[in-house]
N, C-alpha and C positions, 0 to 999 in steps of 0.2 A: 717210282715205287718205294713204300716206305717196309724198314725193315721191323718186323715183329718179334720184339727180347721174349719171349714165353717161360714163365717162372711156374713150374709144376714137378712135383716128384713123382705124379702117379702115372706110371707106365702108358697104361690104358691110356689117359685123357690126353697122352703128349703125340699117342698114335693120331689121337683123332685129330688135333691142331694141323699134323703133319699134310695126313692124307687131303685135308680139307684146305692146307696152304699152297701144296702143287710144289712149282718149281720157283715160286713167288721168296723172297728174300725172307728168311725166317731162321732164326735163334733160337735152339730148346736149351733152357737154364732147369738143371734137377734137381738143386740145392742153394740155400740162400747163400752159402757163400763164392759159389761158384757167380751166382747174379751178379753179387757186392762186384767180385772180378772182373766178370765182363762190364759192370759200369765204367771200372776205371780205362778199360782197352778200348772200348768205345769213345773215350774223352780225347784219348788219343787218334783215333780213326776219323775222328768227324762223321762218323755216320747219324741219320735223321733217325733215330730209334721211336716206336711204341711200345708202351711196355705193357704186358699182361702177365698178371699179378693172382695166379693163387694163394689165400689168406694163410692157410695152413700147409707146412711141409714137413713131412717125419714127424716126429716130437715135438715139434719148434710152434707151439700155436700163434707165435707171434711175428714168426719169420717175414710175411707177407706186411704187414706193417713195420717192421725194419727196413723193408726191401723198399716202400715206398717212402719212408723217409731219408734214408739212403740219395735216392733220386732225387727228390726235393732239394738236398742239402747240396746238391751241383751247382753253380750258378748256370752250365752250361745246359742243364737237362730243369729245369724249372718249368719250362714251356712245353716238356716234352710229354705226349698223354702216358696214362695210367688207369688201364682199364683192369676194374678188379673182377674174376670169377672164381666165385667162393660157392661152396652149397650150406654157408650162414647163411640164415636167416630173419636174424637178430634186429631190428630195427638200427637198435646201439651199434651193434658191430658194422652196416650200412653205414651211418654217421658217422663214426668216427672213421673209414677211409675217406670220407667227400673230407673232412675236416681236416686229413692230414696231406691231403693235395690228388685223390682219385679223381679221373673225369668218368668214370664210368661204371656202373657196378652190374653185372650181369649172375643172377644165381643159375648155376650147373642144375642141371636136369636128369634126374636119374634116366630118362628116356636117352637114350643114344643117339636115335634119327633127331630128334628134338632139341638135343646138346650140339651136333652136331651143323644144325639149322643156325641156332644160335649165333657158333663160330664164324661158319659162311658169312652171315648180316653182319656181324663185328667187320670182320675183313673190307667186307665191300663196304660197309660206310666210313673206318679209319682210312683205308685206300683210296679214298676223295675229297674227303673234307680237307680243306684248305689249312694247315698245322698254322702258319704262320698269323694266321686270323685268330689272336688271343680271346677276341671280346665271341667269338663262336665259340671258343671252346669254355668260356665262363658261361654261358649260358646251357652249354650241355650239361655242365655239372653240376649246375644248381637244382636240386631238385623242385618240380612243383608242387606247390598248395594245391592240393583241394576243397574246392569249395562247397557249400551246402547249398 
């Protein structure tokens, strides 16, 4: 079972990560730098972390992309995912997490049961997929073309 680092300040959405995680290994991170922290503690634990990545915390619009590049800059956490949920919906602001090393970007739902739904299918498909299978996890991150 892989552990879930959850970078969020807002109360509410950290209840719902909660409730929706159980008794399942799971990290609530409520500020970027508390995050930045637990990466270093984690370097030292050896734990297999996933990281979910809210874009914005407090004031800090850019926390969420510090937070990921943070991670990035580990050699030990390079391969470790990075799933962003943001309620951006920026195309720009999409591209530039996949560009700064996100495997995944999931936009928040003002609906609750629906936000909610979301989380579950996050859990259950990071709680399976094989981390160590790098060339999987490039392929989930690339987004696809559409074509005409």
């Amino acid at each position: 079972m892989r552990t879930f680092f959850v970078c969020d300040d807002s109360f509410e959405t950290m209840v719902d990560y909660t409730e929706v995680r159980g008794k399942k290994p799971f990290v609530p991170l409520v500020s970027k730098q508390e995050t930045l922290n637990e990466i270093k503690a984690y370097m030292r634990n050896g734990i297999e972390p996933i990281f979910v990545v809210d874009l914005q915390m407090g004031d800090d619009s850019d926390a969420g992309f510090d937070i990921i590049r943070a991670i990035r800059k580990k050699d030990a956490l390079k391969k470790a995912p990075i799933i962003v949920v943001s309620t951006a919906s920026e195309q720009e602001t999409i591209n530039q997490t996949y560009e700064l090393g996100a495997n995944a970007y999931i936009q928040k739902s003002d609906n609750g049961k629906r936000f909610r739904r979301s989380i579950a299918d996050m859990y259950a498909f990071w709680d399976k997929i094989d981390l160590h299978d790098r060339h999987k996890l490039e392929r989930i991150k690339k987004p696809r073309n559409k074509s005409s």
